[in-house]
N, CA, C and O atoms as a Tinker XYZ file with bonds, in Angstrom:
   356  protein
     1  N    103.540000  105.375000   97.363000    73     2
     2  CA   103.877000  106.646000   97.968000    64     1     3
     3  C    103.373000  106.682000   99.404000    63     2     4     5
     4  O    102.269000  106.237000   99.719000    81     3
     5  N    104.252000  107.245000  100.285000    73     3     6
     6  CA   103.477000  107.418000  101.844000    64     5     7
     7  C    103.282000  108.604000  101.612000    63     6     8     9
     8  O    104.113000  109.368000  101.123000    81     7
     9  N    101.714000  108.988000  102.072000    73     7    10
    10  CA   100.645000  109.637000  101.775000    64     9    11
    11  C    101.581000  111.143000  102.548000    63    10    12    13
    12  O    101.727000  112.233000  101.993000    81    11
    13  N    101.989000  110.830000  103.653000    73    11    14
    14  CA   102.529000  112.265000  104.333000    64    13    15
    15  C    103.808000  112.592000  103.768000    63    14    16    17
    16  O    104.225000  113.737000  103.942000    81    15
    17  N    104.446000  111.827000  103.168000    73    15    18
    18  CA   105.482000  112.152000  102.730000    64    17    19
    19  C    105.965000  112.814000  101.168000    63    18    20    21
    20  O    106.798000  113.674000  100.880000    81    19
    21  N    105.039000  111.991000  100.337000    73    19    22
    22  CA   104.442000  111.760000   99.266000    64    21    23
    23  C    106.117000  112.332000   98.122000    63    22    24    25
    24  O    106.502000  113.342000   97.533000    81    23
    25  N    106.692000  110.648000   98.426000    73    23    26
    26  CA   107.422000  110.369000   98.468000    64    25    27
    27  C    107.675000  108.744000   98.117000    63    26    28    29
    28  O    107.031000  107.973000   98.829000    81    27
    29  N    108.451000  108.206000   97.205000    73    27    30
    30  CA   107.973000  107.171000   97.148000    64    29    31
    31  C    108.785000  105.880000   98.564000    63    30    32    33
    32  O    109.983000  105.958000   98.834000    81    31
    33  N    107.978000  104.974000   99.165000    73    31    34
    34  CA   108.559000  104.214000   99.540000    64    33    35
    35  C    109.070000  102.975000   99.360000    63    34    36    37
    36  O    108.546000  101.999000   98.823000    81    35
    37  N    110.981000  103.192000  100.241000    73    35    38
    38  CA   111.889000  102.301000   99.856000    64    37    39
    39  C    111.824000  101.112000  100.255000    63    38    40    41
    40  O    110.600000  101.003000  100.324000    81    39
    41  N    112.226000  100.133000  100.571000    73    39    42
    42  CA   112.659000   99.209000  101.687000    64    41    43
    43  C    113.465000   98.195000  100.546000    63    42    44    45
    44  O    113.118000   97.877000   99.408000    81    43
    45  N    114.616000   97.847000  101.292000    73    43    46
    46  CA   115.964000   97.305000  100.892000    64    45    47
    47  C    115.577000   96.013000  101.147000    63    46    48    49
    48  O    114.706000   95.912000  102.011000    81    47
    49  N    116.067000   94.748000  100.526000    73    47    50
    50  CA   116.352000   93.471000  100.734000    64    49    51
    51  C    117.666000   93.120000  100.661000    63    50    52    53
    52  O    118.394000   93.206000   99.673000    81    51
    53  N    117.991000   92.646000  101.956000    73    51    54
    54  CA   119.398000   92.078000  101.485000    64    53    55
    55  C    119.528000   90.250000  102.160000    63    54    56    57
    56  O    118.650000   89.718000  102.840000    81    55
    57  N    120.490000   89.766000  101.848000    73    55    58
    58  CA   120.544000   88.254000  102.409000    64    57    59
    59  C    121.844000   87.948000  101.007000    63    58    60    61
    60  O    122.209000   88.523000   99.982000    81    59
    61  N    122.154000   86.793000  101.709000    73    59    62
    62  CA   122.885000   85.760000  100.869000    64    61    63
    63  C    122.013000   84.619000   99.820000    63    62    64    65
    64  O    120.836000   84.262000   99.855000    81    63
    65  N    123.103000   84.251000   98.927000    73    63    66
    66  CA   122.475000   83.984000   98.358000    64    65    67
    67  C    121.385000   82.738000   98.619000    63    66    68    69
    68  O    121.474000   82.062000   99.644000    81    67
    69  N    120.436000   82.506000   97.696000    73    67    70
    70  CA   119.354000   81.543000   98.496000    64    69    71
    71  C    118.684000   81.556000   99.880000    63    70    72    73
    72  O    118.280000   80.555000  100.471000    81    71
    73  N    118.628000   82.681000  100.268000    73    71    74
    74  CA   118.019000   83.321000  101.232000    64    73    75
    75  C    116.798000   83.716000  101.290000    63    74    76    77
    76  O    116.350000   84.103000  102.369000    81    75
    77  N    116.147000   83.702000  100.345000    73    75    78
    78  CA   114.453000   83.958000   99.954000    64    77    79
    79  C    114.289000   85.452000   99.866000    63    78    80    81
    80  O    113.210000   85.979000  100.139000    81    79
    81  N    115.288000   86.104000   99.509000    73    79    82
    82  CA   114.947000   87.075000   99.125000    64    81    83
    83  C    114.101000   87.620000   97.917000    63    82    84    85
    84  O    113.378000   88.606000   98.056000    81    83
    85  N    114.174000   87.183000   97.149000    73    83    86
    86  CA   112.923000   86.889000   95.609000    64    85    87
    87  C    111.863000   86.122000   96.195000    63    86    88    89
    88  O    110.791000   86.342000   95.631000    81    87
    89  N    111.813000   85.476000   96.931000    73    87    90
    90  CA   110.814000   85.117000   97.327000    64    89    91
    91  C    110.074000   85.784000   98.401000    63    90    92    93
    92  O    108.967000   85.375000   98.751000    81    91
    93  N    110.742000   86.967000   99.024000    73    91    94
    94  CA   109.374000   87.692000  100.035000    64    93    95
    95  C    109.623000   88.791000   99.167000    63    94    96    97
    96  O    108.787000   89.677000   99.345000    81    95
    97  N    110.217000   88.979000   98.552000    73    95    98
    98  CA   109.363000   90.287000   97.394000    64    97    99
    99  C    108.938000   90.379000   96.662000    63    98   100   101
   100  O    108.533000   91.405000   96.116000    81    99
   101  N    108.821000   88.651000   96.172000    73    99   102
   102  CA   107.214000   88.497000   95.527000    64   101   103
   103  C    105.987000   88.483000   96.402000    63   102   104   105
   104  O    104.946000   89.118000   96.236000    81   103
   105  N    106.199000   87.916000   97.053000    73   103   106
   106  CA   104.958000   88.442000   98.620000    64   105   107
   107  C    104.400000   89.653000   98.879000    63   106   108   109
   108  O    103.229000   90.028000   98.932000    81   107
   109  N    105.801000   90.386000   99.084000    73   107   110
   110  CA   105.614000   91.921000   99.241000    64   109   111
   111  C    104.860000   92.447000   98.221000    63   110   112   113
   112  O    103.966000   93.200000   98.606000    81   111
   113  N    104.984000   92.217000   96.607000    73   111   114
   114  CA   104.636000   92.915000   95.764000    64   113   115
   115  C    103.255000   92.517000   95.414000    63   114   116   117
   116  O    102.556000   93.416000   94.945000    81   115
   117  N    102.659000   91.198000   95.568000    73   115   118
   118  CA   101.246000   90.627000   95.666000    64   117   119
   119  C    101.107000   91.494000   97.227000    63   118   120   121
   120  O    101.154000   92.697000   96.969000    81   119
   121  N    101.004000   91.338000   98.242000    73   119   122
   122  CA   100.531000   91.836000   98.792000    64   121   123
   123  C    100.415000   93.228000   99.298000    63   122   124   125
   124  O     99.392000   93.679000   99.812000    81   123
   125  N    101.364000   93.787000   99.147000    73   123   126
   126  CA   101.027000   95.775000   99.348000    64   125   127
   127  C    101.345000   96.457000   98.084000    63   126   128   129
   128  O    101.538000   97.672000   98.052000    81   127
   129  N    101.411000   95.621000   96.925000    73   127   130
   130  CA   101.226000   96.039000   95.220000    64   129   131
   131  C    102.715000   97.214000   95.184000    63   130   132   133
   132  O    102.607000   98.313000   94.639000    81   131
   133  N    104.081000   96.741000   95.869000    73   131   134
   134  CA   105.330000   97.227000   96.096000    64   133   135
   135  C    105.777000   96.651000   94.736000    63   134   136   137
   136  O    105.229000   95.646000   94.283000    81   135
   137  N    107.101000   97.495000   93.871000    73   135   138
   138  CA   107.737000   97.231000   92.761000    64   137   139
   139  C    108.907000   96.792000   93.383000    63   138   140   141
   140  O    109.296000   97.296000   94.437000    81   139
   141  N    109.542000   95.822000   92.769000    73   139   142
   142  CA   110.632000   95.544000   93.005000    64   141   143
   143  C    111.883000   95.997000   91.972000    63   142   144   145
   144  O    111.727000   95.617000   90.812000    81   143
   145  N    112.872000   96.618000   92.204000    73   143   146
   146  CA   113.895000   96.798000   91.643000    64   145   147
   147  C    115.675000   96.037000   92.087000    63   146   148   149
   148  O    116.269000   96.030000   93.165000    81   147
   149  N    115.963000   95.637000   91.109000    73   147   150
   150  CA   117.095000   94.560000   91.449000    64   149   151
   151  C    117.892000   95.310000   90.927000    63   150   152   153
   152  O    117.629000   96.170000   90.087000    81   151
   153  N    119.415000   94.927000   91.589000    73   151   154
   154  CA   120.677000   95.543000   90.864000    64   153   155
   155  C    120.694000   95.255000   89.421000    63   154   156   157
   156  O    121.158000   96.199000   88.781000    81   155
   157  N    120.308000   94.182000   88.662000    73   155   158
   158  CA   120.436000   93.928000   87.245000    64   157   159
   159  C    119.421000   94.808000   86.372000    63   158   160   161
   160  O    119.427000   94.955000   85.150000    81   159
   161  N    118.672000   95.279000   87.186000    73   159   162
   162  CA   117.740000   96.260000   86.385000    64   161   163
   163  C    117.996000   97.800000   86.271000    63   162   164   165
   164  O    117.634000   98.421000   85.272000    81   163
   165  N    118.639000   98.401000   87.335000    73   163   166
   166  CA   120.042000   99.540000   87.676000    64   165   167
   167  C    120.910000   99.443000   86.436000    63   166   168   169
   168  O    120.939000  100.221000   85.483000    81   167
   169  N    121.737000   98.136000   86.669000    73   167   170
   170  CA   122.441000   97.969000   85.387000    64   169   171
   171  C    122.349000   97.889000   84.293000    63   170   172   173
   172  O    123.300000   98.060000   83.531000    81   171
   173  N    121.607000   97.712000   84.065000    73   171   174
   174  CA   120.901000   97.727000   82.501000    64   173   175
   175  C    120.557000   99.296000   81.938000    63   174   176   177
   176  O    120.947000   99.834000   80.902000    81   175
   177  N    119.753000   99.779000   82.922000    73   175   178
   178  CA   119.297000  101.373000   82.958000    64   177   179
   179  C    120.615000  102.382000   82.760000    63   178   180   181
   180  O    120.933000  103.260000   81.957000    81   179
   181  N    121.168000  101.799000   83.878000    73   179   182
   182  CA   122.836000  102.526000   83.439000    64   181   183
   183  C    123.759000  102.009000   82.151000    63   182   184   185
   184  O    124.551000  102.765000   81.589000    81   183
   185  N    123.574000  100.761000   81.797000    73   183   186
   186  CA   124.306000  100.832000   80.297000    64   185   187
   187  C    123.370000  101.294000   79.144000    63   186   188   189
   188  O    123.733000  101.368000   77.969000    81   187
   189  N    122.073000  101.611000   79.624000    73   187   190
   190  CA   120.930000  101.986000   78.505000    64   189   191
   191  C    120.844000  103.454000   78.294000    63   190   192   193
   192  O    120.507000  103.972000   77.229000    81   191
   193  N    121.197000  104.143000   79.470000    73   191   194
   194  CA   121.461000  105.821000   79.593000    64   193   195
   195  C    122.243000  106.422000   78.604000    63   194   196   197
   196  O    121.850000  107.453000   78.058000    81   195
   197  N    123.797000  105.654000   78.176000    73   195   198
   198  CA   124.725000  106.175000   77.501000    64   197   199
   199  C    125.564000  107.075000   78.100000    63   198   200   201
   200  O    126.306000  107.787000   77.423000    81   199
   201  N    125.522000  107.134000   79.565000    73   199   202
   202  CA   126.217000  108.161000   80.417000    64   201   203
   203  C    127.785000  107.786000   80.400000    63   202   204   205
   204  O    128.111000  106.758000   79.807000    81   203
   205  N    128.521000  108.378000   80.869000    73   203   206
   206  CA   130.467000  107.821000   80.863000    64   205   207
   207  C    130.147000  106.905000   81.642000    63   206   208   209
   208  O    130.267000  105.877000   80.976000    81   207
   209  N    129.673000  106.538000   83.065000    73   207   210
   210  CA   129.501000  105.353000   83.673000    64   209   211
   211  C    128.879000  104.259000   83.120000    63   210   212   213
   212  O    129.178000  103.108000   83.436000    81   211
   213  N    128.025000  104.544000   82.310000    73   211   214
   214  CA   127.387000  103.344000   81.606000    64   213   215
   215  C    128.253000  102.675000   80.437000    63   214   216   217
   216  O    128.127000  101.512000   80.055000    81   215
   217  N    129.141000  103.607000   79.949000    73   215   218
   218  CA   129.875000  103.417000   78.994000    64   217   219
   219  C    131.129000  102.732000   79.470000    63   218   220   221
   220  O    131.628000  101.816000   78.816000    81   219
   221  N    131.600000  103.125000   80.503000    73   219   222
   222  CA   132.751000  102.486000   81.263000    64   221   223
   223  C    132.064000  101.083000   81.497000    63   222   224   225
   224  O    132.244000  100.232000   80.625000    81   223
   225  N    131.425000  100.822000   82.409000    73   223   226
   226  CA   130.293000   99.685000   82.287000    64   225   227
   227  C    130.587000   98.668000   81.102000    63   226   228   229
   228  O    130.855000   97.475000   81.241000    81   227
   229  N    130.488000   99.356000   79.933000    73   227   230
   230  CA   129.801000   98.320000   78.619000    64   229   231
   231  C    131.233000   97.855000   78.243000    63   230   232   233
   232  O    131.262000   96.704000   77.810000    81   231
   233  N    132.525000   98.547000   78.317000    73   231   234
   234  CA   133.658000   98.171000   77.830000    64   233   235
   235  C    133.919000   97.123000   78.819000    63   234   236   237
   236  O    134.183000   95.972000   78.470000    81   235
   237  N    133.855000   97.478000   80.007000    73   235   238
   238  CA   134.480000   96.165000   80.967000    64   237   239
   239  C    133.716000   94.828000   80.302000    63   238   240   241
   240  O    134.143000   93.849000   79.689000    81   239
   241  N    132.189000   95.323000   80.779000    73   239   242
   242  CA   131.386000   93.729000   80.255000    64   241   243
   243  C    132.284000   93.014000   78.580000    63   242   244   245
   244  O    132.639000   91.878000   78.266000    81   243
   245  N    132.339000   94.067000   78.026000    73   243   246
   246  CA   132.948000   93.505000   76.723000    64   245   247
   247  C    134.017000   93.273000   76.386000    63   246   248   249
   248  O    134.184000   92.832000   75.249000    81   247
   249  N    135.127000   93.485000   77.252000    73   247   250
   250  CA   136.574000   92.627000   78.103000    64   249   251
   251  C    136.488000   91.234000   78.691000    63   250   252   253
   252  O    137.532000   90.636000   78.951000    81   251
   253  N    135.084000   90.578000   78.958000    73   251   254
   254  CA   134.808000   90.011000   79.657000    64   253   255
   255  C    135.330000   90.179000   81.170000    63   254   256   257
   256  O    135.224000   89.240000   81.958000    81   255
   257  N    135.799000   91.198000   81.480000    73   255   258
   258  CA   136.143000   91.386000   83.100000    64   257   259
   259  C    135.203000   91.570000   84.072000    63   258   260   261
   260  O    134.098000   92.085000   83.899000    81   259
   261  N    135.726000   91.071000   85.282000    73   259   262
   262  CA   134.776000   91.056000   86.542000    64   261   263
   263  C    134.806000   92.586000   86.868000    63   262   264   265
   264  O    135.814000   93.231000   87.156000    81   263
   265  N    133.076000   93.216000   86.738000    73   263   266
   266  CA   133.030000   94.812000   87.259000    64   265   267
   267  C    133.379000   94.944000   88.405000    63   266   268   269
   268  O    133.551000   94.089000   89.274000    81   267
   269  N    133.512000   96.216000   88.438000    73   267   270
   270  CA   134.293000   97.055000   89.502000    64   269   271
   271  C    133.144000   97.004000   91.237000    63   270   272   273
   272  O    132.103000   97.643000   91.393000    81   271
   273  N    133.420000   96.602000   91.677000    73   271   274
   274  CA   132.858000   96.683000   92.709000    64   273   275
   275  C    131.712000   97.904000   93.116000    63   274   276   277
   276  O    132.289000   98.987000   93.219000    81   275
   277  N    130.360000   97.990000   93.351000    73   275   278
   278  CA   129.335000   98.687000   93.235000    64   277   279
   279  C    128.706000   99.408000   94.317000    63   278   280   281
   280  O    127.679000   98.967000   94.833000    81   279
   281  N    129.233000  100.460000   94.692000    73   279   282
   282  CA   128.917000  101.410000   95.955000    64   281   283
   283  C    127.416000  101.581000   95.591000    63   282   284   285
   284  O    127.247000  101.341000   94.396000    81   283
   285  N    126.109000  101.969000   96.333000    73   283   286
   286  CA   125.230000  102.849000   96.401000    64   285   287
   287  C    125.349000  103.910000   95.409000    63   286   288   289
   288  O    124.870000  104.005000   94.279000    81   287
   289  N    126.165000  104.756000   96.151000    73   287   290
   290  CA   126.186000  105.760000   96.001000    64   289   291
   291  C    126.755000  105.820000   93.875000    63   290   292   293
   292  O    125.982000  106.555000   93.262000    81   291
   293  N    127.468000  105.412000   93.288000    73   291   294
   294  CA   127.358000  104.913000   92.311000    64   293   295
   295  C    126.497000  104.931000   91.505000    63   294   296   297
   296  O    126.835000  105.418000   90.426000    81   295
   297  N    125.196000  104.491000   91.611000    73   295   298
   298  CA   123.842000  104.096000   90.820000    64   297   299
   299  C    122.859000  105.134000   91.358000    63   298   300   301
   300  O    121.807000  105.429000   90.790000    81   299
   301  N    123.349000  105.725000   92.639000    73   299   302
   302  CA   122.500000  106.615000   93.564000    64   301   303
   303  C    121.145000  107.612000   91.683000    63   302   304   305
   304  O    119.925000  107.748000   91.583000    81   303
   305  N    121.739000  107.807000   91.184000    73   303   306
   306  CA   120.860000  108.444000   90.287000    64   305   307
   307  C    120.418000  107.927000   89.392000    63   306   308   309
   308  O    119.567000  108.455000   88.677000    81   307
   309  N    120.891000  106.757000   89.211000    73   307   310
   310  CA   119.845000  105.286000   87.971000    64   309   311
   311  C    118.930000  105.152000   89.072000    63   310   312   313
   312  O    117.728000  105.255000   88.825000    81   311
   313  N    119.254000  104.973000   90.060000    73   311   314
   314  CA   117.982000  104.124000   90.894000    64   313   315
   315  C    117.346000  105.458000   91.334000    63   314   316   317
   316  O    116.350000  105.208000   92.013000    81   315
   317  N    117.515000  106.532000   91.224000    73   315   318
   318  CA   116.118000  107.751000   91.020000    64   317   319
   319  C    115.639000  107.638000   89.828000    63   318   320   321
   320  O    114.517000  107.133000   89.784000    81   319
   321  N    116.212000  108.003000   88.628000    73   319   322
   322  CA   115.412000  107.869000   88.065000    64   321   323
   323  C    114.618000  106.550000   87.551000    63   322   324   325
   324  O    113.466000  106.398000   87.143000    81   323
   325  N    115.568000  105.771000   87.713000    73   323   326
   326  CA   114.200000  104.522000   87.436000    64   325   327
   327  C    113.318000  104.293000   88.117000    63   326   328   329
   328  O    112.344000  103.742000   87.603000    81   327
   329  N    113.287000  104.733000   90.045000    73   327   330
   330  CA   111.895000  104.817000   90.769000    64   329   331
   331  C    111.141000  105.823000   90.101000    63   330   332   333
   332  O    109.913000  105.752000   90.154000    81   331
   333  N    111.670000  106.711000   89.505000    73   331   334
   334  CA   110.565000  108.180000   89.556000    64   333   335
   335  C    109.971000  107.469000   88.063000    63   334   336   337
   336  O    108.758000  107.463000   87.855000    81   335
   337  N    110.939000  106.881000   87.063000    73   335   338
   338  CA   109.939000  106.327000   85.784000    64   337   339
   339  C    108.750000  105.557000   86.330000    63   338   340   341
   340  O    107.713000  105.598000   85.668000    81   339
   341  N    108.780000  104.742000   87.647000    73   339   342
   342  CA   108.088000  104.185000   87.822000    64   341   343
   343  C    106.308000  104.714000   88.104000    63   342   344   345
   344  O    105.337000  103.981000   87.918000    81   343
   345  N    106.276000  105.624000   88.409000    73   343   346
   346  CA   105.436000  106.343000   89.361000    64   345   347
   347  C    105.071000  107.689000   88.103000    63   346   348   349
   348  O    104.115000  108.463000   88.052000    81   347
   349  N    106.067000  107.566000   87.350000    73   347   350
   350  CA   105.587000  108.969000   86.153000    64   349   351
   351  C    104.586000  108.366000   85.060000    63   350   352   353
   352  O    103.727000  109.117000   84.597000    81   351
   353  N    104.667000  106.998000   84.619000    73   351   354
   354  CA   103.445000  105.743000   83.622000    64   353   355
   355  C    102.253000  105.851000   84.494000    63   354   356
   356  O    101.234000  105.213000   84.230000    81   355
């Protein structure tokens, strides 16, 4: 949390693949004790919710079809509440 904000703080990783991105946010997380959250952990949370999106979700995966392309804004409320689970333990 930043103390004035008290609020939790974000910071995004992005790169291609093999870019060391897993690898400086394991850094990050040994060194300023930061959680990391990955899109596969979003996804999971969202097919674990039982919401219509999660459910839309579980039929594609079980079509075997390639999902629908993944806006932000999309997950915008899995990835609240899974930061705020984080910080509520």
């Amino acid at each position: 949390y930043c103390k004035e904000q008290k609020k939790p703080k974000v910071i995004f990783m992005m790169g291609g693949p093999g870019s060391g991105k897993a690898l400086q946010c394991e850094r990050m997380e040994e060194r300023f004790g930061l959680r990391r959250v990955t899109l596969g952990e979003l996804l999971c949370s969202e097919l674990q919710c039982h919401s219509e999106r999660g459910r839309h979700l579980w039929d594609v995966l079980e079509r075997g079809e390639k999902l629908p392309e993944v806006r932000f804004g999309t997950l915008s409320s899995t990835f609240k509440r899974l930061v705020l689970g984080m910080f509520m333990h």
